[in-house]
C-alpha positions in Angstrom: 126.3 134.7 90.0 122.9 132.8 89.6 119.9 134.5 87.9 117.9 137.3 89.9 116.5 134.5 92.0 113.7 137.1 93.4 112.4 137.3 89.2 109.2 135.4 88.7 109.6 133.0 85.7 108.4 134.6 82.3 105.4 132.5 81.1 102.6 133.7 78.7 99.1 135.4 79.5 97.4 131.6 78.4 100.3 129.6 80.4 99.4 131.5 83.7 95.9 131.1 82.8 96.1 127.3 82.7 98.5 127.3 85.3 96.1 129.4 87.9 93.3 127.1 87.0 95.1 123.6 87.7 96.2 125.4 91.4 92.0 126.4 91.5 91.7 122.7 90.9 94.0 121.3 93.2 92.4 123.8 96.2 89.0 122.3 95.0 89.9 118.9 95.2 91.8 118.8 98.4 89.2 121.0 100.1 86.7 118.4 99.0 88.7 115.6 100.3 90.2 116.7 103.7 86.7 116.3 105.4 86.4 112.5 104.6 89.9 111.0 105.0 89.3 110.8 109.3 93.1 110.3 110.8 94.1 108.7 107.3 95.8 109.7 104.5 95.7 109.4 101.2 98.3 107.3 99.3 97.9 106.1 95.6 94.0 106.0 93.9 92.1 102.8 93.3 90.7 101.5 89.8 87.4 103.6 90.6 89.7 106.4 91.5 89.1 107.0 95.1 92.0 107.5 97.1 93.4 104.0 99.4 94.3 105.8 102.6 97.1 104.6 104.9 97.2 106.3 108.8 100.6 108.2 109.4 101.5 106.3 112.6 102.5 103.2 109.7 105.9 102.7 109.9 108.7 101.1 107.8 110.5 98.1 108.9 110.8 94.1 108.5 108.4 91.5 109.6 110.0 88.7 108.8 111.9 88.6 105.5 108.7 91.7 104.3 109.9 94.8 104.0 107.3 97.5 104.3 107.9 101.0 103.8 105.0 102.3 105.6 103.2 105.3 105.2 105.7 107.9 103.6 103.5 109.5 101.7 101.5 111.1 104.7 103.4 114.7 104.7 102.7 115.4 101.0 99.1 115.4 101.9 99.9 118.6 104.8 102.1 120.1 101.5 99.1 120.5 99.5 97.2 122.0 102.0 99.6 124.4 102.6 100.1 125.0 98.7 96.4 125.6 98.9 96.5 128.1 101.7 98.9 129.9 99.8 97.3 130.0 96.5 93.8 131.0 97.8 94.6 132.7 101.3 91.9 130.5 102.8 92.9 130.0 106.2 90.9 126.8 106.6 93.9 125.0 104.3 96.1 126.3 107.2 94.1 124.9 110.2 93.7 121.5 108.1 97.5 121.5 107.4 97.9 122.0 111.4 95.5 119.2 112.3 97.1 117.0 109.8 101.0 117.3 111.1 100.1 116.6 114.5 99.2 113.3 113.4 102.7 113.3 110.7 104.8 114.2 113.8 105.1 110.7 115.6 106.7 109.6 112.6 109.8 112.2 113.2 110.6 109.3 115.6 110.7 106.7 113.2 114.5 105.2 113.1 114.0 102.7 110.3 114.1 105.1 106.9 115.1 107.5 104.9 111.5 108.6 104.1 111.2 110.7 106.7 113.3 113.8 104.1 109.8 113.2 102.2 107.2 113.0 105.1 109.0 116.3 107.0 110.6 118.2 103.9 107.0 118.7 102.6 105.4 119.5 105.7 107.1 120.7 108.2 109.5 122.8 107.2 107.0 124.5 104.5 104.6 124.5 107.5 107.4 126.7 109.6 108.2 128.7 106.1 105.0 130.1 106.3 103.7 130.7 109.4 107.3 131.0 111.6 106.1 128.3 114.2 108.8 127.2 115.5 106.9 124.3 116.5 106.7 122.8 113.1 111.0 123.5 112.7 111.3 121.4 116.0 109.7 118.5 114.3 111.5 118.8 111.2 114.8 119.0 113.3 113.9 115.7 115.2 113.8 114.1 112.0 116.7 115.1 110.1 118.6 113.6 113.4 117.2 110.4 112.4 118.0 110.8 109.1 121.3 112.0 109.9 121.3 109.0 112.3 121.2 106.4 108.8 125.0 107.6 108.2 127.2 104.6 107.4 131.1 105.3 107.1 133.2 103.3 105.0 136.8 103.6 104.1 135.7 105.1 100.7 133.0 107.4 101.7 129.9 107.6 103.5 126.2 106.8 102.7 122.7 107.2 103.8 120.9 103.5 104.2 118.0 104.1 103.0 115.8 101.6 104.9 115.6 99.2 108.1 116.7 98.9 111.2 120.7 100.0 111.3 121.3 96.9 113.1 120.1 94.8 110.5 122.2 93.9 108.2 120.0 93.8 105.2 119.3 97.5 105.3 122.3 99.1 106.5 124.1 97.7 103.4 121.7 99.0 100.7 121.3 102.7 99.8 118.8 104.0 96.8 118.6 107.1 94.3 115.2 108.1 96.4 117.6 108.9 99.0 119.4 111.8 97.2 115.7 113.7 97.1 115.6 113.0 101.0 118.8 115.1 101.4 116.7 118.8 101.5 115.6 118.1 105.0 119.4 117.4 106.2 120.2 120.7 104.5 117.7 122.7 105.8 118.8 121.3 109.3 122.0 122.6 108.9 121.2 126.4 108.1 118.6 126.2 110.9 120.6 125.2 113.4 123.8 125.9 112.4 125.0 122.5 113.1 127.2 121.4 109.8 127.3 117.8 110.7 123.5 118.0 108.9 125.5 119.5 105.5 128.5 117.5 105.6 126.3 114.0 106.2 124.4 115.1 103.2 127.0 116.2 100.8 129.2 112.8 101.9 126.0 110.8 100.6 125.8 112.7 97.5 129.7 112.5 96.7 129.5 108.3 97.1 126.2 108.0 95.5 127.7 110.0 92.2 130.1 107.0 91.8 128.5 104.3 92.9 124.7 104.8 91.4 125.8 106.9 88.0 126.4 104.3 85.0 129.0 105.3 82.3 125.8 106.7 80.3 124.7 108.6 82.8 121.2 106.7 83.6 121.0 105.3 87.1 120.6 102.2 89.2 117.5 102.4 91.8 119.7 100.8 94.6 123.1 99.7 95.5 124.2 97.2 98.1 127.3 98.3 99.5 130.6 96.9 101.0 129.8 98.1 104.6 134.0 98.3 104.9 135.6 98.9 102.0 132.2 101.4 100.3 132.7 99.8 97.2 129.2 98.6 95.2 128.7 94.7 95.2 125.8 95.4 93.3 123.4 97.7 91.2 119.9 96.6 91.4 115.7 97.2 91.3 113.1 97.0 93.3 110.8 99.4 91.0 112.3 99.6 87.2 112.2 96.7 84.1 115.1 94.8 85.2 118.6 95.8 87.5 120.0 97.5 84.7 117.3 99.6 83.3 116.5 103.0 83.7 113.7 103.8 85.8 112.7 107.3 84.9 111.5 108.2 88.3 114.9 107.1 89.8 116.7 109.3 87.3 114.0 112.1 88.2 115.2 111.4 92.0 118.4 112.4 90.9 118.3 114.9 89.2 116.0 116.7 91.4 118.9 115.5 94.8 122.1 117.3 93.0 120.1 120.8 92.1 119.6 120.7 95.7 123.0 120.2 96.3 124.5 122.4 94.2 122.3 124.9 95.5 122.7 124.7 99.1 126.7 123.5 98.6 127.2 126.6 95.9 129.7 123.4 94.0 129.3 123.5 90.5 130.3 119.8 90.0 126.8 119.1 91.6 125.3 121.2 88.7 127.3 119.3 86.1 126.5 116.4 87.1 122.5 117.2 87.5 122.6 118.9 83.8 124.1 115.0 82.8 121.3 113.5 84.6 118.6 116.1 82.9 120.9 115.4 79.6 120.4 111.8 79.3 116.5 112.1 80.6 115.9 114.1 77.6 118.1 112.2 75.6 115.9 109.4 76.1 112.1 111.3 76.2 112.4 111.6 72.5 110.6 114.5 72.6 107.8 113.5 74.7 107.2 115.5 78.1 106.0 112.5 80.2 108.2 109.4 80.3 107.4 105.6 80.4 108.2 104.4 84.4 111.0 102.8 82.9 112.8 103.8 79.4 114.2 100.5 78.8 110.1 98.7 79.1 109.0 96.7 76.4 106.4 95.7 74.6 102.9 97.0 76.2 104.6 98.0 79.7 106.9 100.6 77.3 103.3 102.3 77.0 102.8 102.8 80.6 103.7 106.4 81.3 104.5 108.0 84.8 103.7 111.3 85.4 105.0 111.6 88.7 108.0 111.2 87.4 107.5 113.9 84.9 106.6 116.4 87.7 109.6 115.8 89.9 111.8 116.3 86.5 110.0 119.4 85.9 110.5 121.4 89.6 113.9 120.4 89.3 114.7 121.6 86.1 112.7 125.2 87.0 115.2 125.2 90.2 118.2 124.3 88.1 117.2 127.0 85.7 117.0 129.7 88.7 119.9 128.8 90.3 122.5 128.1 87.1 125.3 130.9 87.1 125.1 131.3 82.8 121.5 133.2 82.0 121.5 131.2 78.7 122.0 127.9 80.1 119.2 128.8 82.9 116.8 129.9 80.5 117.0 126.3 78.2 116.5 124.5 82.0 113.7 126.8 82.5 112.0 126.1 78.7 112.4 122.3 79.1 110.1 122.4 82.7 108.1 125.0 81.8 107.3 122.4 78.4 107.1 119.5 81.1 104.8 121.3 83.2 102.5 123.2 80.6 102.2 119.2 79.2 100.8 117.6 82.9 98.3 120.7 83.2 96.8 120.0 79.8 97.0 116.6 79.1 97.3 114.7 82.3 95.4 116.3 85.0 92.3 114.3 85.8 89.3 116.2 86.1 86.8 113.7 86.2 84.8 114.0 89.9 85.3 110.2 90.2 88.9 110.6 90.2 90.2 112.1 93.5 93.7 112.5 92.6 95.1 115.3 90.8 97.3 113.7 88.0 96.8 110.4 86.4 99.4 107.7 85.1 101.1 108.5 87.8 103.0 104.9 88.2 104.1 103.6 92.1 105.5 100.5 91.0 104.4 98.7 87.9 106.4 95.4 89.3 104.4 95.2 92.2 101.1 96.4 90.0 100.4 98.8 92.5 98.6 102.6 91.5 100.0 102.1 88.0 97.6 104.3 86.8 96.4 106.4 89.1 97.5 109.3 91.1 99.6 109.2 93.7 100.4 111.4 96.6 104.0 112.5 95.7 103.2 112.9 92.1 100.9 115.5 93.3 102.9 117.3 96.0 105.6 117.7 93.1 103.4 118.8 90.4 102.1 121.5 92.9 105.5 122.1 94.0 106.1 122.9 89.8 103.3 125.1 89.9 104.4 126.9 93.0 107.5 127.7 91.9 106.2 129.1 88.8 102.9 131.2 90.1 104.4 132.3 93.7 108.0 131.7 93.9 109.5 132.1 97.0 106.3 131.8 98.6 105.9 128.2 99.2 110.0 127.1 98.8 111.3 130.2 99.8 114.1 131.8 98.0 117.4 132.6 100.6 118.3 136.2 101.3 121.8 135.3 100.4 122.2 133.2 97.5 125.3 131.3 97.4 127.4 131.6 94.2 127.6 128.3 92.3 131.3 128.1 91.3 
């Protein structure tokens, strides 16, 4: 059976001390904020450390040969107003967090990416988690159909694309490791609605992405083009790491943080295998530092640049893999390593000059497009508060289920 998953995590009087204050930050900053974005949201911070703002209603799609992703960043922004409402009990976090997803909900429309497990899976369906509204759950449930929707069956398998139109051949051919952290809001869908097609869409994605995006090392490629008949990989590529096959740590994070979610809401153990491999070769190759470079294979000055975005995803998904992991012992070492990686963001990475609006810095987008490579961005943020949650309030912002599966 998995640990007591109703124990709070055992951290010391000066870790909850730190901890409380970062959340007292976070509340401060967003409060601040909320009252000058307009019908914008933030997205990664400029030089100056103001926040460049993107409206919700952008979406993702070609023009021309351009991809764009749009915005899909926007529900992270309604996350931490809800993580703020819950760590302060200020209701003006909820009415903001309100406010903010009627604007997020168009984009439960939005056909052309897998994005929309982020934008809803931080908003929505926390947004129903804690007030019971079943108006937020009927977003979230128009978008997992179109995420559902992205399904592309093969003779070997099928996959999620990740992005475009599914009539254009250029997307409907390429999936990406991002996609395994998207899979949340198709699981959610199912024990909602009771519809299985959400699981079994979700778990088919993560059974052909563990062979076709999992190297012989265990590292892991940021996208794959697929045969669109037979499922096998023509290729492994980049759009975001050093070089095709180099590991981006934030992909790896993406991974990691998509099979603890599936071997939590599948009860499979070969899920939890193969995320403690991931988290394995993630250590393996920190070295013993707590934040990673954006890419472990950089050189030269870009092996400097850190991303602590990547960091914070690793380190929610190693508390969750540490709460749900059927051996105590083994729990506890998943536990110590995020509790490490988390302790590490509040004290050394957390940017508290006013200047900077964002809550953690070197918090890398894309360091081949030179885009917020050293800034904060919004996801970075939504996971480092999601960290925090599940360490000060668990079960309060992700709530624990009444009936834990047994991970066998």
């Amino acid at each position: 059976m998995p640990n007591d998953m109703n124990n709070p995590i055992e951290i010391t009087p000066a870790q909850r001390a730190l901890f409380s204050s970062t959340l007292d930050e976070m509340a401060r900053k967003v409060a601040q904020d909320e009252p000058t974005l307009g019908v914008e949201f933030p997205h990664v911070t400029s030089p100056d450390g103001a926040w460049v703002r993107q409206p919700a209603s952008l979406s993702a799609g070609y023009t021309g040969d351009s991809w764009s992703h749009g915005n899909w960043l926007c529900g992270f922004w309604v996350g931490l107003l809800l993580a703020s409402y819950q760590h302060t009990g200020e209701s003006r976090f909820l009415l903001w967090a309100r406010e903010r997803m009627r604007l997020v909900a168009q984009r439960a429309e939005d056909p052309n990416t897998h994005d929309i497990g982020f934008i809803f899976d931080s908003s929505a369906i926390p947004g129903f988690d804690i007030t019971g509204d079943a108006w937020y759950a009927g977003i979230a449930l128009e978008a997992a159909g179109k995420l559902r929707a992205r399904l592309v069956t093969t003779r070997a398998g099928a996959y999620l694309a990740s992005w475009g139109p599914m009539n254009d051949p250029r997307g409907r051919c390429s999936s990406a490791i991002d996609t395994m952290a998207n899979l949340s809001l198709l699981y959610w869908a199912a024990n909602y609605s009771g519809d299985a097609s959400y699981r079994l869409a979700a778990r088919a994605h993560a059974d052909i992405s563990a062979k076709a995006f999992i190297r012989s090392d265990d590292s892991t490629y940021h996208a794959v083009e697929y045969d669109t008949v037979s499922g096998e990989r023509r290729r492994g590529y980049t759009f975001q790491g050093a070089f095709d096959e180099s590991a981006w740590s934030r992909g790896q994070g993406w991974a990691i943080y998509g099979y603890v979610n599936t071997a939590r809401e599948t009860g499979k153990r070969e899920y939890l295998d193969l995320a403690e491999r991931l988290a394995t070769y993630y250590l393996k190759r920190l070295d013993g530092r707590q934040v990673p470079p954006w890419d472990f294979d950089a050189t030269g000055a870009d092996a400097d640049i850190k991303d602590t975005a990547a960091a914070a995803v690793v380190s929610s998904a190693l508390l969750e893999l540490g709460r749900v992991h059927p051996d105590p012992a083994a729990g506890a070492r998943w536990r110590t390593h995020g509790l490490a990686m988390l302790e590490a963001l509040c004290r050394t990475e957390v940017a508290s000059e006013p200047s900077q609006r964002g809550l953690l810095k070197n918090s890398c987008y894309s360091k081949p497009h030179n885009e917020g490579v050293d800034g904060a961005t919004m996801f970075g943020d939504f996971f480092f508060a999601e960290a925090l949650c599940r360490v000060m309030m668990p079960g309060r912002f992700r709530p624990l289920p009444a009936h834990p599966l047994a991970i066998i």
